[in-house]
N, C-alpha and C positions, 0 to 999 in steps of 0.2 A: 789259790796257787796258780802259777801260771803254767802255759801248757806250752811246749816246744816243739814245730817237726821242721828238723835240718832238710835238706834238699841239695842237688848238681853236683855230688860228686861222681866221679867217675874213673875211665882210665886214661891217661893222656903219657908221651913221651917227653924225657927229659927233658925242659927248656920252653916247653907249653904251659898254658893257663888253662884257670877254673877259675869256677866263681860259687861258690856256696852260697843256700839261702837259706834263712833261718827265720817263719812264721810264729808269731807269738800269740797267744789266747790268754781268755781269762783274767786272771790278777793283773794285767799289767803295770798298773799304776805304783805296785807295791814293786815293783823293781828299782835298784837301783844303778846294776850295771848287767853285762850283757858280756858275754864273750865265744871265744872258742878254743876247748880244748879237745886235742889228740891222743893219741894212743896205739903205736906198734904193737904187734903179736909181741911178748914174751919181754915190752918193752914198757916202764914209766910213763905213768901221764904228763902231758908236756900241755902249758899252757902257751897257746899261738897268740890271741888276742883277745883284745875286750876294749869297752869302751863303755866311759861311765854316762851319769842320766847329762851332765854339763857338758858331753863334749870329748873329756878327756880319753886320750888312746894310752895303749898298753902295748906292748910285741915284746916278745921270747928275741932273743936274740940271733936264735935260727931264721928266721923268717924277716928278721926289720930288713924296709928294705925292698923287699920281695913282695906281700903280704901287705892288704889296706883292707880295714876293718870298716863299715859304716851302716847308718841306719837310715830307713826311712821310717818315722811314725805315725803319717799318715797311714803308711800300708802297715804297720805293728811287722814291720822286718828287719832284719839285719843280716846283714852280705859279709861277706870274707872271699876280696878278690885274691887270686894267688898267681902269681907271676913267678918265670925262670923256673919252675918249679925242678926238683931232683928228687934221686930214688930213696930218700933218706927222709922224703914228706911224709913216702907214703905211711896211711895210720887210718885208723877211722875217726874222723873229727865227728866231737860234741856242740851241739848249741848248748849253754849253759845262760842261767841268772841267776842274782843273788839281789834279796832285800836288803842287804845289811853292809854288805862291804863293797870296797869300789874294785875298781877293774883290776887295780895292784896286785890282789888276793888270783886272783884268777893264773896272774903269770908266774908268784913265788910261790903259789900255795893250791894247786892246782887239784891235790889230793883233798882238799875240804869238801864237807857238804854244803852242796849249789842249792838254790831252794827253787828250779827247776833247770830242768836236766833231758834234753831231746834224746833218739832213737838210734841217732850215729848216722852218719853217713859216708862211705868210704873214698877212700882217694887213693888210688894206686898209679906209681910213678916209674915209668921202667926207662931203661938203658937206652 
């Protein structure tokens, strides 16, 4: 299996950036896509982005736009830049992968089981 630990989030003011980093171990080979999903207190999991093993991107539609997803596989990483950000980001975003389905699965169906799954990392967005 693979192993995940999310990194850079933080707090920043409305209209600032982050850049989340997401280290991968293990299995990786057996991946087939890659994304990020979030999660408000008291609120749905929302899937931000993903990006499959070819290339292809995915975004929620809250974020397109705002939000670029990408990887490096020499370092076994993947970033999730966030731009303009608002208070409506804030959520603890997941590094998530999946063997089996592509990055699609990640933004409409975000409640599935990932076949790894990171530790959170928080983004808080204020006024």
């Amino acid at each position: 299996q693979v192993h995940l630990v999310e990194s850079g989030g933080g707090s920043v003011q409305s209209g600032g950036s982050l850049t989340l980093s997401c280290e991968a171990s293990g299995d990786i080979n057996d991946v087939r896509a890659m994304g990020w999903i979030r999660q408000a207190p008291g609120k749905e999991r929302e899937g931000v982005a993903a990006i499959d093993r070819d290339g292809t991107t995915e975004y929620g539609d809250s974020v397109k736009d705002r939000f670029t997803i990408s990887q490096d596989n020499a370092k076994n990483k993947m970033y999730l830049q966030m731009n303009s950000l608002k208070p409506e980001d804030t959520a603890m975003y997941y590094c998530a992968a999946d063997n089996y389905r592509t990055g699609w699965w990640f933004i409409n169906y975000p409640d599935h089981t990932f076949d790894g799954w990171g530790q959170g990392t928080l983004v808080t967005v204020s006024s």
